[in-house]
SEMAR-155920 format. One record per residue (C-alpha): residue in three letters; x, y, z. Coordinates in steps of 0.2 Angstrom, whole numbers, padded with zeros to 4 digits, always signed. Example, Ala and Ser with C-alpha at 12.3 -4.5 7.8 and 13.67 -1.06 7.14 Angstrom:
// residues 2
ALA+0062-0022+0039;SER+0068-0005+0036;
//
This chain:
// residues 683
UNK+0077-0120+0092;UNK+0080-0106+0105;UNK+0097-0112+0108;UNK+0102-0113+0090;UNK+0097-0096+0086;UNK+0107-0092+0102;UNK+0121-0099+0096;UNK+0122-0091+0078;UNK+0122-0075+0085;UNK+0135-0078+0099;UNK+0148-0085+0086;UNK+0143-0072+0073;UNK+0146-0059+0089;UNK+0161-0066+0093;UNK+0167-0064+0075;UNK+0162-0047+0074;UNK+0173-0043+0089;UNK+0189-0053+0081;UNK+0183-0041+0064;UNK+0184-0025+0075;UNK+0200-0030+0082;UNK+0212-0034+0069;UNK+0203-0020+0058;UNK+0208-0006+0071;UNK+0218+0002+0058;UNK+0205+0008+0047;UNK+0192+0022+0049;UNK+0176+0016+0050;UNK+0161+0019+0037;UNK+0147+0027+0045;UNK+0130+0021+0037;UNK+0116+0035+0038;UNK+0098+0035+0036;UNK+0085+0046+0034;UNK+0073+0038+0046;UNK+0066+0057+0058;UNK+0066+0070+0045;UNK+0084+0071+0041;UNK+0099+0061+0039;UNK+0106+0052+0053;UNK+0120+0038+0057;UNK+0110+0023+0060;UNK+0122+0017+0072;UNK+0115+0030+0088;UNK+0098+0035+0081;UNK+0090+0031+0098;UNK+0076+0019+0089;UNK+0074+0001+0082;UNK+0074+0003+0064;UNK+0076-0007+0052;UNK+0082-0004+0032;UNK+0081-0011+0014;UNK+0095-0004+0001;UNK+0090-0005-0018;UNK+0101-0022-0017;UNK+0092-0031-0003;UNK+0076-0027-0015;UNK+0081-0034-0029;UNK+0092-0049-0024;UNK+0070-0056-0021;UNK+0062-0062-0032;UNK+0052-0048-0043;UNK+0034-0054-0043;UNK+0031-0049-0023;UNK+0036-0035-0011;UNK+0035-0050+0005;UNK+0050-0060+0005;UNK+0061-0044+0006;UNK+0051-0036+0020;UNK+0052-0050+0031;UNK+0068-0051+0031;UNK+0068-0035+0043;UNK+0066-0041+0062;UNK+0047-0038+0070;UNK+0040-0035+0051;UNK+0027-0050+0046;UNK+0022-0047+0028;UNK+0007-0060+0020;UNK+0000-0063+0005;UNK-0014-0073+0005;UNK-0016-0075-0013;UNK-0008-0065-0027;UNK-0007-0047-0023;UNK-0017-0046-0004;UNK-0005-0042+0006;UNK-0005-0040+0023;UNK+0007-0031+0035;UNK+0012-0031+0053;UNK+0025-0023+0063;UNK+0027-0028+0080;UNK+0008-0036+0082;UNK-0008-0046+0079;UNK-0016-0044+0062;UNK-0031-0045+0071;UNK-0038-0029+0063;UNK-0032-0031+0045;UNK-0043-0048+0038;UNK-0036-0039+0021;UNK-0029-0026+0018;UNK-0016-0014+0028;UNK-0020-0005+0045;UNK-0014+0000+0061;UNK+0004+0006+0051;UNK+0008+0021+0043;UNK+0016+0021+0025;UNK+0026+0036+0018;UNK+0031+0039-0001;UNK+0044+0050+0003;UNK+0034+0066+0012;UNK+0018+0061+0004;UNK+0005+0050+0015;UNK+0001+0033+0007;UNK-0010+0029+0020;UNK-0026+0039+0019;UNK-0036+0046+0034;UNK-0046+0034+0034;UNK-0031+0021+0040;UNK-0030+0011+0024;UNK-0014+0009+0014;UNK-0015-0002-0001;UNK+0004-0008-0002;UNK+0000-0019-0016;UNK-0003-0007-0030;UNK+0019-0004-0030;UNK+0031-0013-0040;UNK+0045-0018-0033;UNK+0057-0008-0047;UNK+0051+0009-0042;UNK+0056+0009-0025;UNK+0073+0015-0021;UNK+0074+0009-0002;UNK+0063+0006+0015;UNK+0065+0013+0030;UNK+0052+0005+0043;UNK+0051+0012+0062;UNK+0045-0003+0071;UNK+0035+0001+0087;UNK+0021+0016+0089;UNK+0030+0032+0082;UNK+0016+0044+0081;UNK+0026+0060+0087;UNK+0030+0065+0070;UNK+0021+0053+0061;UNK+0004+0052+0067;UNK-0010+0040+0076;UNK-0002+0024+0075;UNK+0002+0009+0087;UNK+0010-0003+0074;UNK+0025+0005+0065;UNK+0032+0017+0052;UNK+0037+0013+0033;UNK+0048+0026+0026;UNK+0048+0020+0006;UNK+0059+0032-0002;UNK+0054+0033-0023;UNK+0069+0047-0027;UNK+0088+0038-0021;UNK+0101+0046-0023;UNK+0106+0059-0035;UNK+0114+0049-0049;UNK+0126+0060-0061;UNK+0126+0048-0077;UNK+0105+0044-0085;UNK+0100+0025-0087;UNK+0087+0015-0092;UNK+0083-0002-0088;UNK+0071-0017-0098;UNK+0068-0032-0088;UNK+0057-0046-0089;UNK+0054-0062-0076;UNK+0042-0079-0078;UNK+0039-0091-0065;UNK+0027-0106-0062;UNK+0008-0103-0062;UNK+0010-0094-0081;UNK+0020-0077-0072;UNK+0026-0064-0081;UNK+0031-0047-0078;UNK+0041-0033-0089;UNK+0048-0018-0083;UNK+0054-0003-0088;UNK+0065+0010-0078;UNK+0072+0027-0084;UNK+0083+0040-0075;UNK+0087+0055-0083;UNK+0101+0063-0075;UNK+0110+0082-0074;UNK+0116+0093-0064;UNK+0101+0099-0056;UNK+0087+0088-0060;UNK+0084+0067-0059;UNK+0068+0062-0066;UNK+0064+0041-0061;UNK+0051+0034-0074;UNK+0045+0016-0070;UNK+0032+0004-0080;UNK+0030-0013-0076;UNK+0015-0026-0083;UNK+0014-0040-0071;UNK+0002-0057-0074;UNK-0001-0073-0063;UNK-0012-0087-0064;UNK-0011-0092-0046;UNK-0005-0107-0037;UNK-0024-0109-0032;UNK-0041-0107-0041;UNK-0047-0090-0041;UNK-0030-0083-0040;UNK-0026-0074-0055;UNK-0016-0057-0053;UNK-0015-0044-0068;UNK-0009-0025-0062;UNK-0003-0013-0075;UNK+0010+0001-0066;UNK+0017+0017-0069;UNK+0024+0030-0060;UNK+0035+0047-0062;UNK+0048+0055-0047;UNK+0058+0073-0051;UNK+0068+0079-0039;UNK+0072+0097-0047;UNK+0087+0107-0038;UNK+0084+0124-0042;UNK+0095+0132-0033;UNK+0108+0131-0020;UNK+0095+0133-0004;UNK+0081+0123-0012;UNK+0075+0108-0020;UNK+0056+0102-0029;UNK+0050+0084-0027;UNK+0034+0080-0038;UNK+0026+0061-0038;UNK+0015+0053-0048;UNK+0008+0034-0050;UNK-0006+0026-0059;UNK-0012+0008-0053;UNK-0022-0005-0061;UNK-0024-0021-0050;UNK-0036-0034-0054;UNK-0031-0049-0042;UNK-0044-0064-0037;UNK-0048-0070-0021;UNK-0050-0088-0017;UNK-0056-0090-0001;UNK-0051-0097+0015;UNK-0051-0117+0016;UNK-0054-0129+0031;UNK-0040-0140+0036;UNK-0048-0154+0027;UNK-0049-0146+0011;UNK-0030-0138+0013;UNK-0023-0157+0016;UNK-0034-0164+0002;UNK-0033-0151-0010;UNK-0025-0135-0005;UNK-0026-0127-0021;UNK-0046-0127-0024;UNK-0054-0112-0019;UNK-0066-0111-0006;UNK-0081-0123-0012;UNK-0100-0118-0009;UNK-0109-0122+0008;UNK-0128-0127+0010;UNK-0132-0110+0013;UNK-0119-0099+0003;UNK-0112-0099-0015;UNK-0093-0102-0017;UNK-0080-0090-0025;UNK-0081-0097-0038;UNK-0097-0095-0043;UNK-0099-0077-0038;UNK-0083-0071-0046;UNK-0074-0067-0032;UNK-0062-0053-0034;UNK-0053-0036-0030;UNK-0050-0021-0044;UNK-0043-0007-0039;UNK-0041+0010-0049;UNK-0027+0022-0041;UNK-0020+0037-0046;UNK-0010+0048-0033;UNK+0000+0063-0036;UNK+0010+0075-0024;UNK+0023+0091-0024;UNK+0036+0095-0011;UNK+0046+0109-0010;UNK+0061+0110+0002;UNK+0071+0128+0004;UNK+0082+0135+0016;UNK+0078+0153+0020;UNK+0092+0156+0032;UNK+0108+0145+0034;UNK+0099+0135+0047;UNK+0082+0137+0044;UNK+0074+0126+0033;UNK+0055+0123+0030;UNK+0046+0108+0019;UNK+0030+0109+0014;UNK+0020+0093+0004;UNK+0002+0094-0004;UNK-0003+0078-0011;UNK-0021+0072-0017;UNK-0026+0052-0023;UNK-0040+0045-0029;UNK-0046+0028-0030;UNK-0060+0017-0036;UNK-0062+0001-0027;UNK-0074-0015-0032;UNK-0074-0031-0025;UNK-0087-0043-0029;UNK-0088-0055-0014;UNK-0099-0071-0009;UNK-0113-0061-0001;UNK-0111-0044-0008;UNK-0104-0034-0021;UNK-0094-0018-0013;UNK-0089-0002-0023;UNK-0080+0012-0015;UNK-0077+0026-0021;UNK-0063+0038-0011;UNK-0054+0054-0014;UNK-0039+0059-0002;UNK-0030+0075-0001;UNK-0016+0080+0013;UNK-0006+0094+0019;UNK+0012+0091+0027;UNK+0023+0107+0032;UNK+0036+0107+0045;UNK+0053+0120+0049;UNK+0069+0113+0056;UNK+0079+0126+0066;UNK+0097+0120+0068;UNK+0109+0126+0082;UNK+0127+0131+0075;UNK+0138+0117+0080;UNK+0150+0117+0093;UNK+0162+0107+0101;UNK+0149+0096+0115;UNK+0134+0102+0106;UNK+0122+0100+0091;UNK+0105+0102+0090;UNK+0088+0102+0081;UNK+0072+0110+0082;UNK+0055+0104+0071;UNK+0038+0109+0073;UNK+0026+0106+0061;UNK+0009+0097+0056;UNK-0001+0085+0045;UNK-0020+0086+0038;UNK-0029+0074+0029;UNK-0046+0072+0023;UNK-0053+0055+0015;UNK-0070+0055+0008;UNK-0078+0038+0004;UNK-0093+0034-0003;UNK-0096+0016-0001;UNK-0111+0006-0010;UNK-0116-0013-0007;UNK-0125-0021-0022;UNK-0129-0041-0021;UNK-0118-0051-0030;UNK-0130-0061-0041;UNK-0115-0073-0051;UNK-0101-0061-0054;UNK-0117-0047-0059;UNK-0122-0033-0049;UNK-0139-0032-0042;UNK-0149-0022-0031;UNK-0142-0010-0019;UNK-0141-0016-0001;UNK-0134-0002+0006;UNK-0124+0014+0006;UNK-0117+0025+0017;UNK-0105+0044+0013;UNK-0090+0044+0027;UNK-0079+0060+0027;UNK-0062+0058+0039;UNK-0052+0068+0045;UNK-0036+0068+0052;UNK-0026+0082+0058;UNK-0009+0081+0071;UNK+0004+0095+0076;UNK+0019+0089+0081;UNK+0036+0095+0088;UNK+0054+0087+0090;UNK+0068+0092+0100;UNK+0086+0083+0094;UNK+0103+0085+0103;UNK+0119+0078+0102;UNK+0130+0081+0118;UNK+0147+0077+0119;UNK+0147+0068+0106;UNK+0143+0052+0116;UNK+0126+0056+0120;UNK+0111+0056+0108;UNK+0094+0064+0115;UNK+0076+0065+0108;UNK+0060+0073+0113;UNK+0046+0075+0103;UNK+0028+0075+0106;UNK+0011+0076+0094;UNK-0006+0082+0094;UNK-0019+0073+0087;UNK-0035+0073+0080;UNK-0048+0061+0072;UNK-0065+0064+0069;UNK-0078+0058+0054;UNK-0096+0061+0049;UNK-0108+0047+0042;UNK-0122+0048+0032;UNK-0132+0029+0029;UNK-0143+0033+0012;UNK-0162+0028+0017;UNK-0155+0026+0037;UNK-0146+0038+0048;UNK-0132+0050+0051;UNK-0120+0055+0063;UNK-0104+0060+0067;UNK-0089+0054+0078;UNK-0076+0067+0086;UNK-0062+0059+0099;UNK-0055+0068+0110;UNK-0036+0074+0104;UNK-0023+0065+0112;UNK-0005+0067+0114;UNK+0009+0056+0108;UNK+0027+0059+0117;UNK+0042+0051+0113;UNK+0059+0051+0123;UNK+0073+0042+0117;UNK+0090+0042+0120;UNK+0107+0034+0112;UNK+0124+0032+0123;UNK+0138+0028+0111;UNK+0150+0019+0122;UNK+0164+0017+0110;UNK+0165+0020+0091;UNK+0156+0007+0085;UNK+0145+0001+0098;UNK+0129+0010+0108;UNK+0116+0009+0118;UNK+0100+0017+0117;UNK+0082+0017+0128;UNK+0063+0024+0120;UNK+0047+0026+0130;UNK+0032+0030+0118;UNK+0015+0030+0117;UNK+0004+0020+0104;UNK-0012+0028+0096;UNK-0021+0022+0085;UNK-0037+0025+0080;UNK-0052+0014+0072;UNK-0050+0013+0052;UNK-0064+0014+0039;UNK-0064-0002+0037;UNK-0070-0005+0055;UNK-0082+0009+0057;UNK-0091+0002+0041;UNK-0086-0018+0041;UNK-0094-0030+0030;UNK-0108-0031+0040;UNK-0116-0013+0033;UNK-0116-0008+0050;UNK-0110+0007+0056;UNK-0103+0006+0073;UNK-0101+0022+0080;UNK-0094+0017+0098;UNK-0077+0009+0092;UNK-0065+0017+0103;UNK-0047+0022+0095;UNK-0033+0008+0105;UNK-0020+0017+0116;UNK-0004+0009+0125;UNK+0013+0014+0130;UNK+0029+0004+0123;UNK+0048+0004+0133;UNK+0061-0003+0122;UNK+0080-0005+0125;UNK+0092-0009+0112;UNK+0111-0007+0106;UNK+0121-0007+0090;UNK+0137-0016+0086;UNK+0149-0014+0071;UNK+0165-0016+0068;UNK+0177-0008+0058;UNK+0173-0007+0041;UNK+0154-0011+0046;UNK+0161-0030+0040;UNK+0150-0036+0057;UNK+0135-0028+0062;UNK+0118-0032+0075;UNK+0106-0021+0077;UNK+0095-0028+0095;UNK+0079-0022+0104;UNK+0070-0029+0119;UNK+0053-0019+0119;UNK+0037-0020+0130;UNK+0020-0013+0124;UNK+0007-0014+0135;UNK-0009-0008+0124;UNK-0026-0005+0130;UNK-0045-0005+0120;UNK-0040-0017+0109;UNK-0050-0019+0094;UNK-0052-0035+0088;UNK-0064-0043+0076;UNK-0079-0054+0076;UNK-0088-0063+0063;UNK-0108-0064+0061;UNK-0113-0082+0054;UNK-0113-0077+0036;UNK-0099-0073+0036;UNK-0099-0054+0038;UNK-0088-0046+0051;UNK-0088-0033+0065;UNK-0078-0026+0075;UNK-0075-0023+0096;UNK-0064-0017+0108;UNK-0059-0030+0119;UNK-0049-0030+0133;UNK-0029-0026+0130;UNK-0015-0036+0125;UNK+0005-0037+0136;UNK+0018-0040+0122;UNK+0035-0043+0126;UNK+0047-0047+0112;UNK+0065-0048+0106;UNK+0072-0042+0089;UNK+0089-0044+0083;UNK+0098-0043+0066;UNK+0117-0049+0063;UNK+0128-0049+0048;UNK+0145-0053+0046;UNK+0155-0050+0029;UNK+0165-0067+0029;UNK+0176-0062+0013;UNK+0176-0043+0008;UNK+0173-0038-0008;UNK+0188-0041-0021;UNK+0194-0046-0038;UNK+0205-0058-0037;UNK+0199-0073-0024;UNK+0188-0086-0030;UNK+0175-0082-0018;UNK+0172-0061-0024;UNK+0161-0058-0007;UNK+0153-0069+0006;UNK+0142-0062+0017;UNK+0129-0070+0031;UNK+0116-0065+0041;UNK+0101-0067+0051;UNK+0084-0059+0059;UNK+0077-0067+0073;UNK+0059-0063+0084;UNK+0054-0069+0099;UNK+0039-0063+0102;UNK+0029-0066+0120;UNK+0011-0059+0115;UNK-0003-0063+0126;UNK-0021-0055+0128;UNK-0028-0045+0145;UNK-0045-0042+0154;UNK-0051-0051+0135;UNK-0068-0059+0136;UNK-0080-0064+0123;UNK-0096-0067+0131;UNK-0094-0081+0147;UNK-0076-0085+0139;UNK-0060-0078+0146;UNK-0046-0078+0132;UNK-0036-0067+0146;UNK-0017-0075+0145;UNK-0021-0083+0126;UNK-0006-0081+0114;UNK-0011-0066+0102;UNK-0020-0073+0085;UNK-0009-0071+0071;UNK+0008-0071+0079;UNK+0023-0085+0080;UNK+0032-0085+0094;UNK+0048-0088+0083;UNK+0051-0080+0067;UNK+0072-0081+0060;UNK+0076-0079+0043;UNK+0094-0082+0037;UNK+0101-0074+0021;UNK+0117-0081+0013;UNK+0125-0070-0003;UNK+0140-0076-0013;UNK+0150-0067-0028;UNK+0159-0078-0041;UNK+0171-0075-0054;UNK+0162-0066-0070;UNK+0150-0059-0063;UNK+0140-0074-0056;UNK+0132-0073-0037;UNK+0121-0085-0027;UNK+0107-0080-0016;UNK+0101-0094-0003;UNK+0086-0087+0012;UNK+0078-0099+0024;UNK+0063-0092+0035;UNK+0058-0101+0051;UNK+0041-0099+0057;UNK+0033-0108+0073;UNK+0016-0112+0073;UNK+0002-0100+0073;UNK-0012-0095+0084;UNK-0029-0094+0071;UNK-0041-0091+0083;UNK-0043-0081+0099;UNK-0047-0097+0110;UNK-0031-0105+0103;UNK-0038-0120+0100;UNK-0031-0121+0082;UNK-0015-0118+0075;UNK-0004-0115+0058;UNK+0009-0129+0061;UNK+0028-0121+0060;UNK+0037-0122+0043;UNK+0056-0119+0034;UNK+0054-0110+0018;UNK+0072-0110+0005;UNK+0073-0099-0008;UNK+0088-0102-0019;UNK+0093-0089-0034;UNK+0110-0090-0042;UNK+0113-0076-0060;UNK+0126-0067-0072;UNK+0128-0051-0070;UNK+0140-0047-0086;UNK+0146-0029-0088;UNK+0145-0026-0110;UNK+0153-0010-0109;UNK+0157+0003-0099;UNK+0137+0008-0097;UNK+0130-0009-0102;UNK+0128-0024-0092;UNK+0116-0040-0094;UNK+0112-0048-0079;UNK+0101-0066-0079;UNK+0097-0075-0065;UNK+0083-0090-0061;UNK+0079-0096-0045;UNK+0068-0110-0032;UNK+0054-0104-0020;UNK+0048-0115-0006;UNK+0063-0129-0011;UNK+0056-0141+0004;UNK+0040-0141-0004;UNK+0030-0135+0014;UNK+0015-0136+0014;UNK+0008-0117+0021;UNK-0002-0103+0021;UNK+0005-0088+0018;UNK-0009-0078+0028;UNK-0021-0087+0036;UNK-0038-0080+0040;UNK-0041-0081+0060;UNK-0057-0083+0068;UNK-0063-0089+0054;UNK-0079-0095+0053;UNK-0082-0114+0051;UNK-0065-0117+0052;UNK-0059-0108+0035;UNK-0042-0102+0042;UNK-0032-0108+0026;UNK-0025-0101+0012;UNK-0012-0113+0005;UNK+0004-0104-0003;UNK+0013-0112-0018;UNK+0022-0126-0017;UNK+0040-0128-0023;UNK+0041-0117-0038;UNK+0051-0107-0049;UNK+0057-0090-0057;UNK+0070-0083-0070;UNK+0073-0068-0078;UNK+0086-0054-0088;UNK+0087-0039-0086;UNK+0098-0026-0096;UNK+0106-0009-0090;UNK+0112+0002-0104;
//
C-alpha cells in the first residue's frame, strides 16, 4: 500500500515537472488565501494549510459536511449517525466521544467554538458556506488554546457584481430529503447571502432519523472607501437520534439495529435516545482604515443555545449563552524593494455560561432531577504577530499569545468552586524559502495548548472534576510547495512532529457514564501530502472539457508515552482512534453539454478502538461516484441535475466508532451502498 501511494505521487511529480517545463512561457497564477488575518499567496505561507473552494463543497454529496473535509490531508471528519459529527485535525478523538473539541472553528471573525471548547459543527448546511480554510497542527498565537487545528469557514465569498438566487432539492436512500434556498443580492457596495435549507433522514440504522431546519443571513456593507461592516446571523433546529454503539457480534449480524437493552440497562430505543438542539448566533464586525496603513477590526458576537439529549441513563438539558470580543490593528510597513512587513496585536474574550440539568430518563419522559450544576468560563488571550517578506525569497513569522482560562462552578444541593490556570504563552516561528517561482520550502515550531472543555470538567458521570489539567506540547513541522505554471500541477507536503504532554484521555464507569484523566503524553509523528495534476485544461472544443486528478495521503505514526492505567502500561500503543493510512483520491471529468463525472475513493487502515489495542476497526475502500447536467438556459439561468452512488463496494464500516467502549460496544455501522440525486436551478 505504502509503495503505491509512493508511486502515484512520484509520477504525478514527475508530471508536474514536465507541466512546468513546456508551460515556461506563461505567467503563473498565484492562488491566495486568507488563512493569518489577511490575504496571502498560499504557495509561501510558512504553514500546512489546507482549503476547500465553493466547487470542492458542492461536487459532495449535499446531505453531509464529511466527505468533503476529509478530503484535506490530517483532517478525519465522522459521523456516527446522521448529524453527530466528530472532527480531528492531526490527532486522537480520544477527548470528543461526541461532539467537537480540542479545534477551533471561526465563522469569518466570529468564534463558533465557545469558551467552554465546544463547537457544534453540525448545525451548518453545506450551501451557506463559501470556503474552509483549516490550519492543521496547534495555532494558538492568533487563535487561541488549541493543540488540534484551526478551521477558517468563510460565510461572505467574494463580492459578486450581478444578485442570484438558487432553489435546490436532493433525495437519497433511507427516505432523505433536503431543499434549499440561496439568495445574493448584489451592488456596488453591499452583498447580502440569504440561505434556508429543510433537511430530513430516516437513517440507515434504527434510531437514526435526522430533521434540522436552517437559516442564516451575511452582509458585507462597504461604506466607504477605508471601511467595510460584516453582520451574521443563523438559526438552528437540529433533532437527530442516536442509536448506540454495537458489539462486533451485533454489527456482523445486524449492523443496522440500534443498540439493544442489557440485563441491567434499557436500550435506545426504549428510552428515546436523542439529541435537539436550538441555536441562534448572531455577530457584527467592522473593518476600517484609519491611516493608509493602519487598519483595526473589531467583532462582537453573542449565541445562545438550548441543548437536550434524553440518553439511557439520564436525561441532560443545558442551557448556555456565549458572548465574545475580537479586536486587533494591523500596521503595514510601506513597501520597498527587499522588504514588506506586517504588524498585529490584538486580543480575544469569551465568556460561556452553562447551566446544566440531569433529569432521569424514565422512557423518553423526564423525571426527577439528579443533578445540577451553573459553570461560568472564560476565556481570554492577547496576541501579537510579526510578518516580513525579505528579498522577496524569504517569508518570516513571529507571533506569540497570551492566554487565559479559568471557570467557576456551583453544584445545586452540593459544592462550589472555582478553577484558574496559570496564563501560558503560545509562540509560533515560521519560515518560508521560495527557491524558485513556484516551489518553496518552509519550517514551524509551535506550541500546543489546549485546555479541558465543559464537557470534561462536567462528563456524564455528574461529577465535577476540578483537577483536570489543560494538555501542553510543542510541534516541528517541515514542508514545501510545488506548482507549476499555470498551477495545472500542484503538492502541498508536511513532515511534522508533536510531542504533547498531560494528555487527557477518557474513562468509562460500568454504567456507562464517562470521566475524564490526564494520562501520560503521546509522540506523534506524521506525513501529509496533497497532489493534483490538471491532465486536460479546461476548453470547448475536445471531448474530454477538463480532466483533473488528485490525492491526499496521511501516514500517521502516533503512539502513547509515560501512559498507564492502573498496573497496565499502554506506553508505545498506537493512539485510539487513528489509522496509520488514510488516501483519498478525487477524479473530476467535464463532458460535452454541460455533463461532468465525479469519482472519490477513500483508503483507511484499520483502527485502534481501545487504548490496550486489543481490538480494531478493520481497513476499508469507500467509491463514491456522481456524474450531472449542468445546462446553461440563458445567459443568467442554468439547470444543473446530478444523481450519484455512496459506498459503491458495499463495505461494511463504522463511520465513527466509539473507543474504549464498554462491553465491547465500539460500532456504529455506516450505510451500505446507497444512493443520492438532485437539481438545482440558478436564475
Amino acid at each position: 500500500m505504502y509503495k503505491n501511494f509512493i508511486f502515484f505521487i512520484f509520477t504525478l511529480l514527475c508530471a508536474g515537472s514536465a507541466s512546468a517545463q513546456t508551460d515556461t512561457s506563461k505567467n503563473l497564477h498565484e492562488v491566495t488565501i486568507k488563512a493569518y488575518l489577511s490575504q496571502q499567496p498560499l504557495l509561501t505561507v510558512p504553514a500546512a494549510v489546507g482549503s476547500l473552494d465553493t466547487r470542492e463543497l458542492q461536487i459532495q454529496s449535499s446531505f453531509s459536511l464529511v466527505p468533503a473535509m476529509n478530503t484535506i490531508s490530517g483532517v478525519r471528519m465522522e459521523e456516527r449517525s446522521p448529524g453527530s459529527y466528530r472532527l480531528s485535525i492531526r490527532g486522537s478523538l480520544l477527548r470528543s466521544p461526541f461532539g467537537i473539541r480540542n479545534v477551533k472553528i471561526y465563522m469569518d471573525e466570529f468564534s463558533l467554538t465557545d469558551a467552554g471548547g465546544n463547537t457544534y459543527l453540525n448545525l451548518l448546511d453545506l450551501n451557506a458556506i463559501q470556503n474552509i480554510t483549516v490550519l492543521r497542527g496547534p495555532d494558538g498565537s492568533l487563535y487561541g488554546a488549541n493543540s488540534g487545528g484551526v478551521v477558517l469557514i468563510d460565510p461572505f465569498g467574494a463580492h459578486q457584481h450581478q444578485s442570484t438566487a438558487s432553489v435546490g432539492f436532493d433525495a437519497g436512500s433511507y427516505n432523505s430529503y433536503r431543499e434549499n434556498i440561496v439568495l445574493k443580492e448584489a451592488s456596488k457596495n453591499n452583498q447580502l447571502n440569504l440561505s434556508q435549507s429543510w433537511q430530513h433522514s430516516d437513517g440507515y440504522r434504527q434510531n437514526s432519523a435526522l430533521t434540522r431546519k436552517f437559516i442564516q443571513a451575511a452582509d458585507n456593507f462597504i461604506y466607504s472607501a477605508k471601511g467595510q461592516l460584516k453582520a451574521l446571523f443563523l438559526y438552528s433546529d437540529l433533532d437527530y437520534q442516536t442509536p448506540g454503539g454495537l458489539t462486533l457480534a451485533q454489527f456482523l449480524q445486524k449492523p443496522e439495529a440500534a443498540r439493544p437493552a442489557t440485563a441491567t440497562l434499557p436500550g435506545v430505543i426504549e428510552q428515546h435516545a436523542a439529541v435537539y438542539n436550538k441555536t441562534v448566533f448572531g455577530g457584527v464586525s467592522n473593518e476600517a482604515f484609519y491611516l493608509p496603513n493602519l487598519k483595526h477590526v473589531v467583532s462582537v458576537y453573542g449565541m445562545h443555545t438550548n441543548f437536550d439529549n434524553p440518553y439511557i441513563t439520564n436525561e441532560e438539558v443545558r442551557l448556555e449563552n456565549t458572548v465574545g470580543l475580537r479586536t486587533y490593528f494591523e500596521l503595514s510597513g510601506n513597501p520597498k524593494e527587499n522588504l514588506d512587513w506586517k504588524f498585529n496585536l490584538g486580543t480575544e474574550l469569551q465568556q460561556t455560561r452553562s447551566n446544566i440539568n440531569n433529569y432521569d430518563n424514565n422512557k423518553g419522559t423526564r423525571g426527577n432531577l439528579q443533578a445540577a450544576s451553573n459553570i461560568l468560563t472564560k476565556q481570554s488571550f492577547y496576541f501579537s504577530r510579526f510578518a516580513a517578506t525579505i528579498l522577496k525569497k524569504i517569508h518570516a513569522e513571529a507571533a506569540l499569545s497570551l492566554n487565559n482560562y479559568q471557570y467557576d462552578f456551583t453544584d445545586v444541593g452540593s459544592a462550589a468552586g472555582n478553577n484558574r490556570f496559570k496564563p501560558v504563552l503560545m509562540p509560533r516561528l515560521a519560515l518560508s524559502y521560495q527557491v524558485t517561482q513556484s516551489f518553496a520550502w518552509r519550517a514551524t515550531v509551535s506550541r500546543g495548548y489546549s485546555t479541558p472543555s465543559t464537557a470534561e470538567v462536567r462528563p456524564s458521570s455528574n461529577i465535577i472534576n476540578n483537577s483536570l489539567q489543560a494538555e501542553k506540547g510543542w510541534n516541528y513541522e517541515l514542508g514545501f510547495r510545488r506548482q507549476s505554471q499555470n498551477t495545472r500541477f500542484n503538492m502541498d507536503a508536511s513532515v511534522f512532529y508533536y510531542r504533547l504532554n498531560n494528555a487527557i484521555v477518557r474513562r468509562l464507569n460500568d454504567d456507562g457514564t464517562e470521566f475524564y484523566l490526564n494520562a501520560g503524553g503521546t509522540n506523534q509523528l506524521g506525513l501529509e501530502a496533497r497532489t493534483s495534476y490538471q491532465f486536460i485544461k479546461p476548453n470547448e472544443t475536445d471531448f474530454l472539457r477538463s480532466l483533473k486528478l488528485s490525492n491526499s495521503l496521511a501516514l500517521s505514526k502516533f503512539r502513547f508515552r509515560d501512559y498507564f492505567n492502573a498496573t497496565n502500561n499502554y506506553s508505545g500503543n498506537k493512539l485510539t482512534g487513528v489509522p496509520n493510512v488514510v488516501s483519498v483520491s478525487q477524479l473530476d471529468i467535464a463532458f460535452p453539454a454541460g455533463t461532468y463525472f465525479f469519482a472519490q475513493h477513500n483508503y483507511t487502515s484499520k483502527i485502534p478502538l481501545n487504548d490496550e489495542n486489543l481490538a480494531f476497526a478493520k481497513a476499508y475502500h469507500l467509491v463514491r461516484l456522481k456524474a450531472g447536467w449542468n445546462k446553461s438556459l440563458s445567459q443568467k439561468t442554468s439547470l444543473n441535475i446530478y444523481a450519484g452512488i455512496d459506498n459503491l463496494l458495499n463495505q461494511h464500516y463504522s463511520l465513527g466508532n466509539d473507543l474504549n467502549a464498554v462491553g465491547n460496544r465500539f460500532y456504529n455501522a455506516a450505510p451500505l451502498r446507497n444512493w443520492f440525486a438532485g437539481v438545482n436551478v440558478q436564475f
